[in-house]
N, C-alpha and C positions, 0 to 999 in steps of 0.2 A: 519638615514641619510636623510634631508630635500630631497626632491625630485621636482620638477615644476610642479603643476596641473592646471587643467582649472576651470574655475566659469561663467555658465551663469545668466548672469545679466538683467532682466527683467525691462525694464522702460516703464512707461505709456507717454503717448501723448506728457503729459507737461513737464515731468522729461525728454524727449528725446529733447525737445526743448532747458532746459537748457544745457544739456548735446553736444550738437549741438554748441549753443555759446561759452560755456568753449573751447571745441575744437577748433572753431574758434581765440579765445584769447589767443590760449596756457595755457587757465587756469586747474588747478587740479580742477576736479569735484567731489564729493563723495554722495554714497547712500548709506542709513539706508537700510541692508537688516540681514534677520532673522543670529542669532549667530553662527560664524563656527569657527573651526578652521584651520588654517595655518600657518606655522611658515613665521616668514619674514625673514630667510635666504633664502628660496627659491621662485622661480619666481611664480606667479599669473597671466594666462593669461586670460582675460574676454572676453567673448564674448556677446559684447551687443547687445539685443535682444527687440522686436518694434513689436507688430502688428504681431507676429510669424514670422519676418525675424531679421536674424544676419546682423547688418551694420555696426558695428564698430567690432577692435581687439582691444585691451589696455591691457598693463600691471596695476595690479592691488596690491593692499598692504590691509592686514586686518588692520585695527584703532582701532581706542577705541570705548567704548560702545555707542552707541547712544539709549539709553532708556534702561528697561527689555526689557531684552532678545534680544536686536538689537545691532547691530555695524556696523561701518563705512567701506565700502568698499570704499577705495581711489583709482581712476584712473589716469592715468598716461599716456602718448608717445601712443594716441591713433592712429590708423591708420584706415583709411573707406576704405573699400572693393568696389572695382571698378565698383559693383553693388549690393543690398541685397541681400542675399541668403535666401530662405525660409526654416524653418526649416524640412518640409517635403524631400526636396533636400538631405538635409543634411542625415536626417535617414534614405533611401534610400541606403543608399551606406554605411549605416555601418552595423560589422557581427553581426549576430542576438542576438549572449551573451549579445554584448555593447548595443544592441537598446533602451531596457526596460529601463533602467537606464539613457541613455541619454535623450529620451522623456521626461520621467518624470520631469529630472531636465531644462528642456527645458520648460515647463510648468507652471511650478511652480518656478522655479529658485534656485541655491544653486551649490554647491563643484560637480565639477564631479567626477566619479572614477578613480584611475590610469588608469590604460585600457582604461576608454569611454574619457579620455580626448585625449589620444593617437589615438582614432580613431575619433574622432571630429576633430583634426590636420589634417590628411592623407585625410578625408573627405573634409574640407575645400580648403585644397591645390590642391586638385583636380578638384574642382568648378570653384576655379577661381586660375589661375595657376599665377597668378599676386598678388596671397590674399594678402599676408603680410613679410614684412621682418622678424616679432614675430615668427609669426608660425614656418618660418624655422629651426631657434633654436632648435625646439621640433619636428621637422621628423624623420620619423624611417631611412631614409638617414645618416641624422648625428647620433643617433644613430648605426648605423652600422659602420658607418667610425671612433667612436668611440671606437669600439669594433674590428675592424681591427686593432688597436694598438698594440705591443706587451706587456705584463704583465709590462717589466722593463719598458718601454716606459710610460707607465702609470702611473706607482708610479714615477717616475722621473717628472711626468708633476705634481702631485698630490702635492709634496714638493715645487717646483714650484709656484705654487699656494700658498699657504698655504703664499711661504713667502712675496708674492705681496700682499695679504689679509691682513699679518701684520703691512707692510709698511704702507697699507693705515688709517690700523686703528690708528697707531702712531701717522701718520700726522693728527687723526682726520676728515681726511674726507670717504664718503660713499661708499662702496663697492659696489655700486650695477652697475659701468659700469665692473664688472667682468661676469658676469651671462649672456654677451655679447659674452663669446666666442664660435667659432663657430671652427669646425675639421679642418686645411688646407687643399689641396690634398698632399697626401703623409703623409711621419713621419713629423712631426713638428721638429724644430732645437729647440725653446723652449716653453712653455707655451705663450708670447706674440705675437706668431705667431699667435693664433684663436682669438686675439683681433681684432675691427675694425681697418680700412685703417684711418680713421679719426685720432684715439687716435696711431697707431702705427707708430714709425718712424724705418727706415730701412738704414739711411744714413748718414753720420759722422758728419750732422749739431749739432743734440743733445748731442754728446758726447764732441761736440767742446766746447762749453762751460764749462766742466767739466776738462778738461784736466790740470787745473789751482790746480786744487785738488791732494793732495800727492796721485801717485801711478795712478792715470787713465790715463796716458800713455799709460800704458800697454795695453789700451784696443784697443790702433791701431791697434797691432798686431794680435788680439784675437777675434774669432766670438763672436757677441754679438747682441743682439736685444735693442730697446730703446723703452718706450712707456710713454707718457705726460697725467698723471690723473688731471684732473682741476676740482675745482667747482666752484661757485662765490668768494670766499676770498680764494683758496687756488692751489697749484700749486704742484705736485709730479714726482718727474722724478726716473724711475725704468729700472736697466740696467739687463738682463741676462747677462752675462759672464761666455762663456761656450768654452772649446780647443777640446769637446771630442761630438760623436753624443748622442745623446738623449739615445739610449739604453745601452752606454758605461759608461754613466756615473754615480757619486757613493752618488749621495744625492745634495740637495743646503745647502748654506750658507746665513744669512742675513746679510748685513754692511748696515747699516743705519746713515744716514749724518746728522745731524740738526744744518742747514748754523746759526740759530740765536744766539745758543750757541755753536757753534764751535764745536760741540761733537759726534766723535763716537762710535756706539754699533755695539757689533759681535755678532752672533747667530750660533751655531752650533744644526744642528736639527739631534738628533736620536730615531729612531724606537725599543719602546719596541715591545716584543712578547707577548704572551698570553699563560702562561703556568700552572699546575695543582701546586697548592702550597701544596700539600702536605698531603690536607682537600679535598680531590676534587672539590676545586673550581677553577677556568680558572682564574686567575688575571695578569693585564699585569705588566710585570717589563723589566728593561735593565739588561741584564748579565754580570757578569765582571769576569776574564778581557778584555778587547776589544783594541785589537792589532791597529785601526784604530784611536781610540779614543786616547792612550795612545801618538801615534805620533803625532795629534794634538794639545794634550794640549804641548808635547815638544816645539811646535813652537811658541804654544802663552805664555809660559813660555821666550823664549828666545825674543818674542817682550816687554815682559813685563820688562823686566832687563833694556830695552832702553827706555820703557816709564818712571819709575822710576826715572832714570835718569835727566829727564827735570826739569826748574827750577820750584821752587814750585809757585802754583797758589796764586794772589793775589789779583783778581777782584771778587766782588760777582755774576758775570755770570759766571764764569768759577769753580764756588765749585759743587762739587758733594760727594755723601755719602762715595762713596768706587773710587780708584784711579784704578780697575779694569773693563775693558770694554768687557769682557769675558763673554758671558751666554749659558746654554746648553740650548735645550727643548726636553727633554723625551716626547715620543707623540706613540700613537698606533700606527701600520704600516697604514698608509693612503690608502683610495683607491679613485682615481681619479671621481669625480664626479662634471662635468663644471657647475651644476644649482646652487649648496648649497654654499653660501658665508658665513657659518658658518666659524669661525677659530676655528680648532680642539683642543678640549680639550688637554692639555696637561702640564707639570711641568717647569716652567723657573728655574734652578739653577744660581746664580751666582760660577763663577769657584772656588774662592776660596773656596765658601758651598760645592761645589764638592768634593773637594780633601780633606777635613776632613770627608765628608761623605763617600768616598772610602774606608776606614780606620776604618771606625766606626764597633767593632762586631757588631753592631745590623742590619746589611744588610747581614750576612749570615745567611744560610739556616743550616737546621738539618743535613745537609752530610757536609758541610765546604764552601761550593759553595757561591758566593755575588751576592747577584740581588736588585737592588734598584728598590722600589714599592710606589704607594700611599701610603700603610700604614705604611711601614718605612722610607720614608724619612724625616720625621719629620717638613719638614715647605718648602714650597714653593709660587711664584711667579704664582699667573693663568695669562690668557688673560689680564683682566682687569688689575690687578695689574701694570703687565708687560708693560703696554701701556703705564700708568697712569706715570710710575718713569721714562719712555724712552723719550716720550712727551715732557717732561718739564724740561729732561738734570740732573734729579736728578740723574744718573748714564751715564758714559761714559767716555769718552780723556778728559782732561782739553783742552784747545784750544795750547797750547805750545804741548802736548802729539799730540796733532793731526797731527800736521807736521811733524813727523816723520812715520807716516804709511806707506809708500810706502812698505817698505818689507812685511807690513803685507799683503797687499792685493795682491801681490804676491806672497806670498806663500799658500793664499787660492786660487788663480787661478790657482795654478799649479800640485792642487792636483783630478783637472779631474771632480771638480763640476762646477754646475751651479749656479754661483754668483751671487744674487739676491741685486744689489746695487741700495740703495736708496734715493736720495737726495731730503731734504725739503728746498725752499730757504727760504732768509727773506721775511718779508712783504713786504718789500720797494721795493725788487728785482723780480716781481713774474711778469714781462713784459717779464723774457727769465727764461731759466732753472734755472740757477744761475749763480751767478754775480761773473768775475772773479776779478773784481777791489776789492771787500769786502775779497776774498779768498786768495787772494795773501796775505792779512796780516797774514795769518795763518800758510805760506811758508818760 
């Protein structure tokens, strides 16, 4: 599991000078420093360091190689500290396990360790109780109010995630204003509760525009959070819709919108276990039968009779491969973890590959028992894949099927999850959420 570590960044005189203008221009700065690693799902907090003081904070990204054995550390959303801090200050006030190893990397420069980055943080924050908005991300405050969570609370926020991480990645753009959330006080009502005030809306402007859409009605009725992901060409609007508190409730759902080809996809997410096959090895698989599962695919069984229905498609934006907008994702039991904007491994089935793989002998076990596993399921959709056919509408509602969804999205609200609905608009439209002039043709 990716994790957020620290990296002190050493710059001489003149590299501090540039690094000083960049900041001033809002520009990305980057230094050739010796080869590490890190992954880039997880946050990189720098601390740049001058003449043995720390004067900047910056989010930081490992690059590509810049010579043997060098690579490019990319800075980012720096912030100067209200005054240098010297580095003696600093090691001063951390416990004597972390010192040796922070000095050193203090000196020399490089990756700190889990620990000495966590106490470089608590260090900092203490110095200058104004340091940084970065830092506080990474105090042991938030992690404790973290950790105050209840277990269900957690995995519930984890699914959560996971399905606002997919959204993003569908629509193609970057995940990284997630790595932004921060604990609320109290339980959270959903996962876009610990986003910023900036990106999060809490008021029936955002949904108003939406309302034009089969079936978002309902969400007058129904607690929901809103949150606006933007980058320069692109615009995402991500609704939780949730009837039930955080720890009552039984998993999320993805619906995802793509206003350009009128098309949508469902996601139903479940959690294999991890259990001994037999061989004593731990492999995860879903068990069947699964009494929960069984009553969901009923529903989209009986929406599917009425998408069927609709008259057949005859524009080439409206074709897609399979007339079913149905996908599972078998995924390990998740466990909540705000820094890693990894999306988690896991199986995309389309429903109808389901329900012949439900049936297949080759998913039972040597007692009679059915568990569907990496290695018997025979062919599946990863991450990528799944983005890749979601993206660009090769699977989904023809745009006639789409108008009839309001039952559907009602009856996955009513089943006590948190609905994680996602609308991309058009190009043309991307001045509001989505454009109800374009949508009403779909009504």
């Amino acid at each position: 599991m990716a994790k957020a570590s620290g990296y002190a960044a050493l710059l001489s005189k003149d590299r501090l000078t540039v690094f000083l203008a960049c900041v001033e221009e809002e520009q990305c700065f980057a230094e050739p420093v010796p080869d590490f690693q890190h992954s880039r799902n997880a946050p990189l907090v720098c601390f740049v360091v001058s003449g043995r003081k720390v004067t900047h904070i910056a989010l930081g990204r490992r690059g590509t190689g810049a010579g043997t054995g060098l690579r490019r550390l990319n800075f980012d959303k720096s912030e100067k500290l209200p005054a240098p801090l010297s580095v003696v200050q600093i090691l001063k006030l951390l416990p004597k396990r972390n010192k040796a190893s922070v000095e050193k990397r203090f000196a020399s420069g490089g990756l700190l360790t889990e620990k000495g980055f966590a106490a470089v943080v608590e260090a900092v924050r203490q110095l200058a109780l104004q340091s940084s908005a970065i830092l506080d991300r990474y105090s042991s405050e938030r992690v404790a109010r973290v950790g105050r969570l209840s277990p269900k609370a957690r995995e519930n926020l984890a699914y959560q995630k996971e399905a606002v991480l997919t959204a993003l990645s569908i629509a193609g753009m970057g995940r990284n204003p997630v790595q932004e959330w921060a604990p609320p006080d109290g339980t959270p009502v959903s996962f876009l509760d610990g986003l910023p005030s900036a990106r999060l809306r809490e008021d029936p402007m955002v949904v108003h525009d939406l309302m034009h859409l089969p079936g978002f009605d309902i969400l007058k009725t129904l607690p929901y959070n809103a949150a606006v992901f933007e980058s320069d060409s692109e615009r995402l609007t991500v609704i939780l819709a949730n009837r039930l508190p955080l720890e009552k409730q039984t998993g999320t759902d993805l619906i995802y919108y793509n206003e350009t080809f009128q098309s949508f996809v469902m996601v139903q997410y479940k959690a294999m276990e991890r259990e001994d096959d037999g061989d004593g090895n731990m492999n995860a698989g879903f068990r069947l039968p699964n009494t929960q599962l069984a009553e969901e695919i009923e529903r989209m069984d009986a929406l599917l009779v009425e998408l069927k229905a609709c008259a057949a498609n005859t524009a080439h934006e409206g074709f897609r491969l399979t007339d079913n907008p149905f996908f599972l994702k078998l995924c390990p039991r998740l466990v909540f973890n705000p820094d890693d904007i990894g999306l988690v491994p896991g199986m995309y089935l389309p429903l109808d590959y389901w329900k012949i793989l439900e049936q297949h002998p080759g998913i039972k076990g040597p007692r009679g028992g059915r568990r569907v596993t990496y290695e018997n399921v025979g062919r599946h959709f990863d991450n990528s894949a799944f983005t890749t056919v979601v993206a660009k509408a090769w699977v989904g509602t023809t745009p006639s099927q789409s108008a009839v969804l309001a039952s559907a999205i009602r009856q996955t609200l009513q089943t006590g999850k948190a609905v994680a609905i996602a609308v991309k608009p058009k190009k043309q439209d991307r001045g509001s959420a989505v454009s109800p002039t374009n949508l009403n043709e779909i009504i």
